[in-house]
C-alpha positions as a printed Julia matrix, in Angstrom:
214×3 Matrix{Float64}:
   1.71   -7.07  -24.47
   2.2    -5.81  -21.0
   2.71   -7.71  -17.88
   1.59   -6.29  -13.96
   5.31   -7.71  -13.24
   6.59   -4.54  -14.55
   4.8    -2.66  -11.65
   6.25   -4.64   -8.84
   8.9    -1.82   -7.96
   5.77    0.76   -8.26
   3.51   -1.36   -6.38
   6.17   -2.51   -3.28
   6.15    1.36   -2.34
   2.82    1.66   -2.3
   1.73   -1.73   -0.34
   1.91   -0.21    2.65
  -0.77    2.66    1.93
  -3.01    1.42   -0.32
  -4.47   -1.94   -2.08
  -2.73   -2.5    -5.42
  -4.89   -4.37   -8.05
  -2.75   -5.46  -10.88
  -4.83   -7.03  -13.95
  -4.31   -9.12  -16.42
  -5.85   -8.54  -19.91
  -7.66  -10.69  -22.05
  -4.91  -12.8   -24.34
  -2.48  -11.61  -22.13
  -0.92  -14.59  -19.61
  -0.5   -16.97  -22.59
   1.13  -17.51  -25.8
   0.71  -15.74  -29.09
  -2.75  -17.89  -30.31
  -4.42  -16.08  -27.33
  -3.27  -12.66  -28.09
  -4.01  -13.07  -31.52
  -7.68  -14.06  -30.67
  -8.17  -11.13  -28.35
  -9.13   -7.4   -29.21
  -9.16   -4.56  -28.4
 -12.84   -4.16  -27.48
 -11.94   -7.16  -25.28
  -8.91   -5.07  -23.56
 -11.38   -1.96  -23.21
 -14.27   -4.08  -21.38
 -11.9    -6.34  -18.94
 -10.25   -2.13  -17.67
 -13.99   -0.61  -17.82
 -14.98   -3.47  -15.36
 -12.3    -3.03  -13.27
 -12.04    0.46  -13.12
 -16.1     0.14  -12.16
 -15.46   -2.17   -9.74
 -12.94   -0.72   -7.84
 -14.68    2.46   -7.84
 -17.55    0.84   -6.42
 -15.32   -0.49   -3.41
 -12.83    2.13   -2.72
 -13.44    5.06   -1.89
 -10.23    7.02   -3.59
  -8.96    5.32   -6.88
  -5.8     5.78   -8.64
  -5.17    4.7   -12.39
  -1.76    3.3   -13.53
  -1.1     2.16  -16.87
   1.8     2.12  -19.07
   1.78    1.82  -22.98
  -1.73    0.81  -24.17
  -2.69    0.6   -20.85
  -2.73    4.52  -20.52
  -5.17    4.74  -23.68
  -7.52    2.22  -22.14
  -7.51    4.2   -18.65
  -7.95    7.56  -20.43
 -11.21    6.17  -21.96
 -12.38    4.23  -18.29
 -11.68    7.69  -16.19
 -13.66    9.8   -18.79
 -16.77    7.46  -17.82
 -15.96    6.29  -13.82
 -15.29    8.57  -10.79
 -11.74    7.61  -10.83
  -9.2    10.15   -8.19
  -6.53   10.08  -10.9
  -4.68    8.91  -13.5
  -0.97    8.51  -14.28
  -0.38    7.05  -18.11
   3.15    6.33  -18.75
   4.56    6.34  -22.72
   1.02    6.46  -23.98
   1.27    6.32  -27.32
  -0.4     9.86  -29.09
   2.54    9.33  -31.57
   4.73    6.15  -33.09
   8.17    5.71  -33.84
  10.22    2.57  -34.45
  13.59    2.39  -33.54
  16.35   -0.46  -34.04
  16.19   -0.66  -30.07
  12.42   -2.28  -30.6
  13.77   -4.97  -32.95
  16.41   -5.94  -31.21
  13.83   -6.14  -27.66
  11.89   -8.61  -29.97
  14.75  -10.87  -30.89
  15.81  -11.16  -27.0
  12.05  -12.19  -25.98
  11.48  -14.71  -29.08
  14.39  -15.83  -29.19
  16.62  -16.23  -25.83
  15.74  -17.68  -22.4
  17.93  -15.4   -20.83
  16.2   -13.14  -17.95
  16.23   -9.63  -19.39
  14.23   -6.66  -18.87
  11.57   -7.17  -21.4
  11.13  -10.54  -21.15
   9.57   -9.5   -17.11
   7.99   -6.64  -18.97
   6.23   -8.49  -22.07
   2.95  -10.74  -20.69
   2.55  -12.63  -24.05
   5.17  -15.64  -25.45
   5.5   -15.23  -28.84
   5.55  -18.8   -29.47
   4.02  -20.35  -31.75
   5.95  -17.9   -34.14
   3.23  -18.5   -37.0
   0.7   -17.28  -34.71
   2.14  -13.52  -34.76
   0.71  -12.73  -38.09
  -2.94  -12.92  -36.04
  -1.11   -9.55  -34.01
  -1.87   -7.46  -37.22
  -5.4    -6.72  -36.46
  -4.23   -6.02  -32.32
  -1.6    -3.3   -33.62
  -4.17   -1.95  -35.84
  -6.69   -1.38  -33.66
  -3.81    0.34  -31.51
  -3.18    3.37  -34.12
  -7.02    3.77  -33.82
  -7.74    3.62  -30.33
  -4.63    6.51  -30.41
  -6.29    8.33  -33.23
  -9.24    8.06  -30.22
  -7.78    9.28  -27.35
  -6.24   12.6   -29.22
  -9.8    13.26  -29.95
 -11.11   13.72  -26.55
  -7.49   14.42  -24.35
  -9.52   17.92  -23.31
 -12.43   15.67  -22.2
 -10.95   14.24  -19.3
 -11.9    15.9   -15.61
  -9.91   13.38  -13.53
  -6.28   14.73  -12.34
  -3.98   13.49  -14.86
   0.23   13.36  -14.41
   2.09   11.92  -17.99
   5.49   10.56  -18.07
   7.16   10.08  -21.57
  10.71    8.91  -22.44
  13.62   10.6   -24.39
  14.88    7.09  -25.39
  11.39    5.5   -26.12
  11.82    3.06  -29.09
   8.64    2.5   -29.49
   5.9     5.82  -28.13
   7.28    9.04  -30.22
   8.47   11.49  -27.57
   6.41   13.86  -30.11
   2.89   12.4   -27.92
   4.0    14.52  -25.33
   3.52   17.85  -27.99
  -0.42   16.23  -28.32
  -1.23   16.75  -24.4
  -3.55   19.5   -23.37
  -0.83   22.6   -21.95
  -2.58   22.0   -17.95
  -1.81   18.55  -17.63
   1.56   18.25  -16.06
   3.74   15.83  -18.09
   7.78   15.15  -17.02
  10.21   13.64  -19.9
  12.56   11.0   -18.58
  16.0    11.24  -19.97
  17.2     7.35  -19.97
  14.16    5.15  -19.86
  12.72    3.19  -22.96
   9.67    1.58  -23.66
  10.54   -2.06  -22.39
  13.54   -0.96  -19.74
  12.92    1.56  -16.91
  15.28    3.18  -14.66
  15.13    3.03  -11.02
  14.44    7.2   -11.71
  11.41    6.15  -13.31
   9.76    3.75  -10.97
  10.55    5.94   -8.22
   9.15    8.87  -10.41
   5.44    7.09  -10.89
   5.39    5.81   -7.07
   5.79    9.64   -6.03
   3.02   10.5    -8.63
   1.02    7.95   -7.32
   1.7     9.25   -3.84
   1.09   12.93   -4.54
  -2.0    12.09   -6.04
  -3.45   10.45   -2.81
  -2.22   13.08   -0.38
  -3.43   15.53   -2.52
  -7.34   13.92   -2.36
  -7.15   13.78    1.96
């Protein structure tokens, strides 16, 4: 239920050298009826066509995603020419902590600015409509089950970040990754709130990875 607002700090560092395409999925930009119509075959399309299409324009292209986001990316650079790819708290493994809930009851229920309200790209409103997210988290567990299948399948450059205080991705994913990926645990990020350490931390990433393709 991402939103690109929660790559703004990434992507102001990285105006200046590159272009910075920031999607939006299907169901995502609305309210809860439109995520609860989407799917995940939906999500996997809308990222394979503009993976393609950037790769197709750009010469050098660099994959960011966060969450669910990662999974999708891991499947798009397996099949497009992509330079790299940095997945943040993908999700190998689950865990649900009390942190989560409470992230849930601020974004339903409050219209006070807070961190995951930027971060979250779906109102939960109408409340009924959030049984319909069932199917959406189910297909979630299996596109993880998925990408643990092929993680040695990859050939792109890949850098993983995953966070000590993640509420929601089990630190455990970062036990699933092949031992020649390079992976950093972040001490006080979660799932919905990121340090200023982080953001910094995935700009560099992002950085090293296109110095280290000139």
């Amino acid at each position: 239920m991402g939103s690109p607002r929660q790559f703004d700090p990434v992507g102001a560092r990285l105006f200046d050298r590159c272009d910075v395409i920031a999607p939006v999925l299907p169901g995502h930009g609305g309210n809860a009826l439109d995520f609860a119509k989407s799917s995940m075959e939906a999500w996997q399309e809308a990222v394979d066509r503009t993976v393609a299409d950037a790769c197709g324009k750009y010469d050098r292209v660099i994959l960011l995603g966060h969450s669910m986001g990662g999974l999708l990316l891991w499947k798009a650079a397996m099949k497009y020419p992509a330079a790299g790819l940095i997945a943040v708290a993908m999700p190998l493994k689950f865990r649900y902590l009390p942190h989560a809930l409470f992230n849930c009851l601020k974004v339903t229920f409050t219209k006070i600015p807070c961190v995951p309200r930027e971060m979250c790209g779906v109102d939960p409103h109408p409340l009924y409509a959030c049984f319909g997210w069932i199917p959406r988290y189910l297909e979630l567990f299996r596109k993880a089950r998925e990408i643990r299948s092929c993680l040695k399948q990859i050939q792109a450059p890949v850098r993983c970040f995953y966070f000590e205080r993640d509420e929601l991705c089990s630190p455990a994913s970062a036990g699933c990754m092949p031992p020649q990926i390079p992976l950093k645990m972040l001490p006080d990020s979660r799932h919905s709130e990121w340090t200023g350490e982080t953001y910094d931390a995935i700009a560099d990433a992002v950085l090293d990875l296109l110095e280290s393709q000139n």
